[in-house]
N, C-alpha and C positions, 0 to 999 in steps of 0.2 A: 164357243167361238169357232166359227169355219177355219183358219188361219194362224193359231196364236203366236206360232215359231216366228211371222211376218211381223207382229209387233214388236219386235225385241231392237231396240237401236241404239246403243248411248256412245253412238257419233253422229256429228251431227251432217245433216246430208245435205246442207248447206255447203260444206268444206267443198274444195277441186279436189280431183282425182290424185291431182299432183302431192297434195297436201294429206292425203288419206294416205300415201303408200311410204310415206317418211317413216312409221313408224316399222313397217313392212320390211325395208328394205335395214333398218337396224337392227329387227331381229333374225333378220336370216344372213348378213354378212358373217362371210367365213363358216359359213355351214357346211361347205362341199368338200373344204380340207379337214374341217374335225370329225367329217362324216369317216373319210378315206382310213385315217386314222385308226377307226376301228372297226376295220371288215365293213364298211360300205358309205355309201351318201345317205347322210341325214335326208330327213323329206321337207318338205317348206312347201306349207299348206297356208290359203288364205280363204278365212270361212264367214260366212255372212251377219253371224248373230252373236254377237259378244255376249259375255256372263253376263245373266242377268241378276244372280241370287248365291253368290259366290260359290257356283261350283256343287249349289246343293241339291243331292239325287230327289228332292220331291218337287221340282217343278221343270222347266224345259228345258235347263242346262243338262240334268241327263242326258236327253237325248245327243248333245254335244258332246258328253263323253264316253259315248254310246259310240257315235259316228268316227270318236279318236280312237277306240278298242283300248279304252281304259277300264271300263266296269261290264260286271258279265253277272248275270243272275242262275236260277236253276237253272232254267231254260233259255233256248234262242228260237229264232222261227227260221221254218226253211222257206226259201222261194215260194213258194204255194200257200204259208202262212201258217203252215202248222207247225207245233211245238216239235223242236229238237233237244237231244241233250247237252249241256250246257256245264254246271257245276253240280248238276243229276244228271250221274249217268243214266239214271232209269225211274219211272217211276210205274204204279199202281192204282187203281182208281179202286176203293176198299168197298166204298158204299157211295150214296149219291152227294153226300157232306162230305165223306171220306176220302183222303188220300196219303202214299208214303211216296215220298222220295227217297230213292240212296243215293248219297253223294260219291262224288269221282273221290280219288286222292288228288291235291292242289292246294296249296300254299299260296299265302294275300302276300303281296309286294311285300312288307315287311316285316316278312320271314315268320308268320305266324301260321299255325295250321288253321285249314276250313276245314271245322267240324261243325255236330248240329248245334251245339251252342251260338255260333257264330249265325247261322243261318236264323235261330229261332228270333236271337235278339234284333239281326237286320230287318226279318220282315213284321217282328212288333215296332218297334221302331216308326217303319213307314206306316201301320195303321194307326199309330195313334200320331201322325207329326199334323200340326196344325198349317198350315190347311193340308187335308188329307190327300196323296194324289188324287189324281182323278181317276186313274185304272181302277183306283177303291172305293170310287163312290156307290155305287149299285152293288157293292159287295162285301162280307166282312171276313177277314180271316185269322184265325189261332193258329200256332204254330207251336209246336209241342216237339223236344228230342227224343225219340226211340233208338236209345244201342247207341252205338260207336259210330254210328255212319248212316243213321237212317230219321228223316224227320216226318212226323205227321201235319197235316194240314187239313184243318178241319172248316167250311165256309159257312157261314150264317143260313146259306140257301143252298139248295141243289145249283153245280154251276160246273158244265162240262165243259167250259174253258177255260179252269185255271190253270193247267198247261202254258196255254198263251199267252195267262195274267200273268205268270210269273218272270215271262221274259221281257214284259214292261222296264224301260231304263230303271224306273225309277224304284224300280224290286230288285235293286241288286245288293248284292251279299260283298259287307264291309267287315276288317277286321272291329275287334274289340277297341282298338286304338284311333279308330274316325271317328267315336261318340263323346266328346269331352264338353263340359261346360253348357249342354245345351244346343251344343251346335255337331252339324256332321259335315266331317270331311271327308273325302275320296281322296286326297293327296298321299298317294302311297301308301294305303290302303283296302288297293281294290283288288280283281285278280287279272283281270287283264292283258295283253300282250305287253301295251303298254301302258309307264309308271305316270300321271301327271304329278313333275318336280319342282314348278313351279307358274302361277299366274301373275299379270302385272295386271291388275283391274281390267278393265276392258278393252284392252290394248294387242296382248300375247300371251302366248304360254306356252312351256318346253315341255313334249313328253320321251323320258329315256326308255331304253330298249329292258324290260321284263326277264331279265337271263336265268330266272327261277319258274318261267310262265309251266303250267302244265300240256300245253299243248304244243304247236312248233312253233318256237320261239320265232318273233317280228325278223323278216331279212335285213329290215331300216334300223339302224341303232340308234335314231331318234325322229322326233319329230318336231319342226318349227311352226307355230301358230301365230299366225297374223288375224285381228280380228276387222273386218272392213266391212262397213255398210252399204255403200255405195255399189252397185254394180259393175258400172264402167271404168270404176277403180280394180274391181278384182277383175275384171277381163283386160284390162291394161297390164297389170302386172303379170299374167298368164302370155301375153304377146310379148312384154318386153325380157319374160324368162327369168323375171326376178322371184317368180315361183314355181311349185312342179304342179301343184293342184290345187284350181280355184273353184270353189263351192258354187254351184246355182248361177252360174253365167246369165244376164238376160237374155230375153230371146232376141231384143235391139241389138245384141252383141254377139249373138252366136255367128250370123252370114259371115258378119267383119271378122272373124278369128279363120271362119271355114273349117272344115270336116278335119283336117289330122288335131287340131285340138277341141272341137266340142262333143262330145258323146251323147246322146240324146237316149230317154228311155220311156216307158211306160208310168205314170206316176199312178198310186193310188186317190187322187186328186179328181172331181168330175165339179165343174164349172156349170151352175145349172141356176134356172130362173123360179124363184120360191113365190107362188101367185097367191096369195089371200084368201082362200075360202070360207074366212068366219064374215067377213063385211063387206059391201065393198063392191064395185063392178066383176071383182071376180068368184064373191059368195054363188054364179050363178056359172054353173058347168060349163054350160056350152061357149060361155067366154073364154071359160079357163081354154076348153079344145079350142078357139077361134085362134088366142095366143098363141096355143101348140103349134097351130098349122103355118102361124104367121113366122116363126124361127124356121130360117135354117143354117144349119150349121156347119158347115160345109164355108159358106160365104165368111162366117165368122173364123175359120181355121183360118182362111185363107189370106182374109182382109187385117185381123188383128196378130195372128201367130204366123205368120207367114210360113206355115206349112206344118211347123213345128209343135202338131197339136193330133189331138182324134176326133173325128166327130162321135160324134153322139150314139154312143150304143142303148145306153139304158144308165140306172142310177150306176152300175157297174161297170167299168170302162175296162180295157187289156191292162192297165195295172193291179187286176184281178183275174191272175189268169185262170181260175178253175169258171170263170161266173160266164164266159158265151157259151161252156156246153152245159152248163146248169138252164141257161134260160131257156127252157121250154114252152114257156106257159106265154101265150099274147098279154098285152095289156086288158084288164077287163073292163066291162062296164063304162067304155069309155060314151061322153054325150054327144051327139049330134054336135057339131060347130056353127055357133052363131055367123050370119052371112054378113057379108062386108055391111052394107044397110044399117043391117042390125046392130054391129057394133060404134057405125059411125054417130047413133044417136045417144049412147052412152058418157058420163059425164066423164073429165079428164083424171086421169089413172096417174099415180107417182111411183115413179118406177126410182130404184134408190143402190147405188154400191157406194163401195170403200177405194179410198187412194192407196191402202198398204200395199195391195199386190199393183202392179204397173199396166198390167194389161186391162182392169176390173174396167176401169172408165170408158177405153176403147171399148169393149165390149159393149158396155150400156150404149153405146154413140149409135152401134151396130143395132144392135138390140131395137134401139128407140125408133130409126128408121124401119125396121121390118116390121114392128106394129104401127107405126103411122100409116105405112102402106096399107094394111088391112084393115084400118079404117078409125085406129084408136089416136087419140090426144093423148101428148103424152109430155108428162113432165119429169126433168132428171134431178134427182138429190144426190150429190156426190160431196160425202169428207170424210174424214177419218173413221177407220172402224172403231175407237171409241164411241164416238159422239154419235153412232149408227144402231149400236148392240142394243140398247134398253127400249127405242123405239123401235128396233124391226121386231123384236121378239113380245112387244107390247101388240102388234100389229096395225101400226101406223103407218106403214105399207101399201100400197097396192100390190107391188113387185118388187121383190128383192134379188138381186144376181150376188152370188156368192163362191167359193171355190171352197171346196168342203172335203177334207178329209173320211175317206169311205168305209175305210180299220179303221178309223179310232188309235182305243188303247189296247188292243187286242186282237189287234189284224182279226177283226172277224166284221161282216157290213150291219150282224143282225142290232149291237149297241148301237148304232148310227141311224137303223131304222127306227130304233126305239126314241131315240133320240131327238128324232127330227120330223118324225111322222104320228105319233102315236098323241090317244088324247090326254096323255099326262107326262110327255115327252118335256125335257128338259131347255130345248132348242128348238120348239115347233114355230117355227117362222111362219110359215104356210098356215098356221093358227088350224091343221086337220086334226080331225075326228072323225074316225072311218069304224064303224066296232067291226068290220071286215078285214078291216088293215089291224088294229088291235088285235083280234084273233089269232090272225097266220104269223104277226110278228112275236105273238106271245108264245107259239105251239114252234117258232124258229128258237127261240131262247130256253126249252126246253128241250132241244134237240139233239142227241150224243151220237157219235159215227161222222166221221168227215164227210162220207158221200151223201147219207141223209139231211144231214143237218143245212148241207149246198144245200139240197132241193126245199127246204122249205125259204130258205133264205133267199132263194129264183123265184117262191109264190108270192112273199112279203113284195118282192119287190115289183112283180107283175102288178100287184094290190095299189100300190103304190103309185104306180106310171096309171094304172088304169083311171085314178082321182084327177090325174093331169096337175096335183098340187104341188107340183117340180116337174119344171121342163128344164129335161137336161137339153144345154148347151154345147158342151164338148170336155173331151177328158185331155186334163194338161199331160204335156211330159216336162221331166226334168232336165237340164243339160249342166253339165259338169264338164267342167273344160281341165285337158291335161294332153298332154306332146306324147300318145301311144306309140314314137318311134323309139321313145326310153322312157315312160314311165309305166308301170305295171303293177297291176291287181288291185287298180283303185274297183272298191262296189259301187255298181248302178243298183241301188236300191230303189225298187217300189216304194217302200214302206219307210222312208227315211231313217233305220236306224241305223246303217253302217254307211262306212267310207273308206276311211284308212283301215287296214286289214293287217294284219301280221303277213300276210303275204306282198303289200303295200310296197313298192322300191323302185331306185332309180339307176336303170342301165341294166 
């Protein structure tokens, strides 16, 4: 699924603004004096996606407590995407299976040592939890303790980025005391700056200040969690200062705030037009190029994102910062483009998005105009991304617009090629089969070294643009609204997985 953090809602978006921030402003009353109390302001955060799976690390709440700096795995990734250390200080690559981690010294919330016992049981755990994450679907891993401080990991296949897999939320290292009954919790069990002490269903949740943390203990001695779906509810409560930081501001709400509270970034995010090539008016190339020609993007930043957006570099946008000096390589093999004429004799095309994200339909609106102009009939299928997934991926389609996550589970794009392009791809919308594209994506997934592994990863993708079986549209950014005249060290992440930080605080 392009989006799945955008399905998560259990408020109903029906409700007023007015009526969404009740609970809001109940949990964060008196926050700023019990903050003072102890060496500082609590934080009072309001975040988009409530619990979906009570808080459990193998599905998208990770990432939520990922974003709170509740849970921390071996690894983290740096700005650029690559594996840092984490709850491994270091590790080794022993053989192309092989690998050892040695752990830091670091202690779980509650007061138990991280050792490799701990490490081994967490990450069997998530390989065998039903449904398996997803960062472990194309992958299997053993996990074995060596000595006092050192674990092995051994993978089903050659796989030079478990590094990166390990920093997945949902591989993160719990004590012995989260696995009871069948169930896992994180509730003061993780290692993190900060403890999660409690959740109210989908409502709120309080996280306290880590004063055992191994690294530099959080400046915030807590944190306040309001959960709200609505947008214009959490950009209202960031204007009326009933919070310090509000998650995913819309873009309909970033102007009305203005520049000292919305922060806008690069997202890993590229918004592109997925065109048919197994059936179809677009089975034939030179359609597909006539499409190409007929987008541009530029009009759509302008007309739907009101500025707040990038055009179109390639599958790869700046919330990839190594990938403009990777791309080398032109598009290839691109076809001749069918001439206005030509395509106006062609039968009518079903161009098709989703209402989850807010801008999708605008888009399509945009979209549907730029190819009528160039000669195409065009009809728009727009409703929710359930009722969307089993027909696009069936290819019921002519054209699909989508916003598509570019890392993945791995901050790496080569899963995403594989994924979405490839003829046994799990997400091949675009219904391609390229054994060109198959090739260079196969010889990217095989590929060790940061700077090599870019360059094959810039051919896929050149392979890729050159089928014309996605036309990129434009790469989103994010905006995160917060009052930067006193509050600080909130993450502009790329790759969504931080926010609040141990450096996170107010004044």
């Amino acid at each position: 699924m392009p989006t799945p953090r955008r399905r998560r809602s259990a408020l109903p978006l029906t409700l007023s603004a007015t009526a969404l921030l009740v609970p809001l402003a109940t949990a964060c009353s008196g926050s700023a004096s019990d903050g003072a109390a102890d060496g500082g302001q609590r934080l009072r955060v309001v975040m988009a996606f409530p619990p979906a799976q009570a808080m459990s690390p193998y599905g998208d709440d990770a990432v939520t407590l990922s974003r709170l700096a509740v849970i921390e795995g071996l690894t983290g990734l740096g700005s650029d995407g690559t594996a840092k250390p984490a709850l491994a200080a270091s590790w080794k690559r022993d053989s192309a299976k092989e690998w050892t981690f040695t752990l830091r010294k670091a202690s779980f919330q509650d007061g138990t040592k991280l050792d490799p016992a701990a490490v081994v049981r967490s990450l069997t755990a998530a390989e065998k939890a039903s449904p398996k994450p997803r960062v472990l679907s194309d992958t299997g891993i053993t996990a074995t303790a060596q000595g006092a401080d050192t674990v092995r990991i051994v993978t089903d296949e050659a796989d030079p980025l478990l590094p990166q897999r390990l920093a997945n939320p949902s591989l993160t290292i719990l004590s012995a005391a989260a696995y009871t009954d069948g169930k896992v919790s994180p509730a003061g069990h993780a290692t993190g700056p900060f403890t999660l002490a409690a959740v109210k269903g989908a409502v709120s949740a309080t996280l306290e200040r880590n004063d055992t943390y191994w690294g530099a203990k959080a400046k915030a001695p807590g944190v306040d969690v309001t959960f709200v779906a609505d947008g214009t509810a959490r950009a209202n409560a960031l204007r009326t200062e009933a919070v310090d930081v509000a998650e995913y501001v819309p873009i309909s709400q970033a102007s009305l705030l203005g520049d000292g509270l919305v922060h806008e970034f690069p997202s890993a995010r590229t918004n592109g037009l997925s065109l048919n090539t197994g059936s179809g008016v677009f089975a034939d190339p030179a359609m597909r190029a006539a499409a190409r020609e007929a987008v541009d993007s530029q009009a759509l930043v302008k007309a739907v994102y009101e500025g707040r957006a990038d055009t179109a570099q390639g599958l790869l946008g700046p919330g990839v910062p190594w990938a403009t000096a990777a791309r080398t390589a032109a598009p290839v093999d691109r076809a001749k483009a069918a001439d206005k004429a030509q395509v106006a004799k062609t039968e009518e095309i079903v161009l098709a998005t989703y209402t989850n994200r807010p801008e999708l339909p605008e888009v399509a609106t945009v979209v549907q105009q730029q190819l009528t102009a160039r000669g195409f009939t065009v009809k728009q299928v727009v409703r929710d991304y359930a009722q969307l997934e089993a027909d696009a991926l069936a290819g019921k389609y002519d054209a699909f617009i989508q916003a598509r996550n570019t890392l993945l589970d791995t901050a790496d794009p080569v899963s995403y090629f594989a994924s979405d392009f490839t003829c046994d791809g799990s997400f091949n919308i675009s219904q391609l089969c390229d054994k060109r594209v198959d090739a260079d994506v196969n010889k990217a997934a095989g590929t060790a070294g940061t700077d090599a592994r870019h360059a094959a990863a810039a051919a896929a993708e050149a392979d890729v643009l050159g089928t014309d079986a996605l036309v990129p549209l434009l790469h989103e950014r994010f905006v995160q609204g917060y009052d930067d005249s006193r509050v600080q060290g909130v993450s502009l992440d790329p790759m969504e997985r931080t926010l609040i930080t141990a450096d996170t605080r107010v004044g």
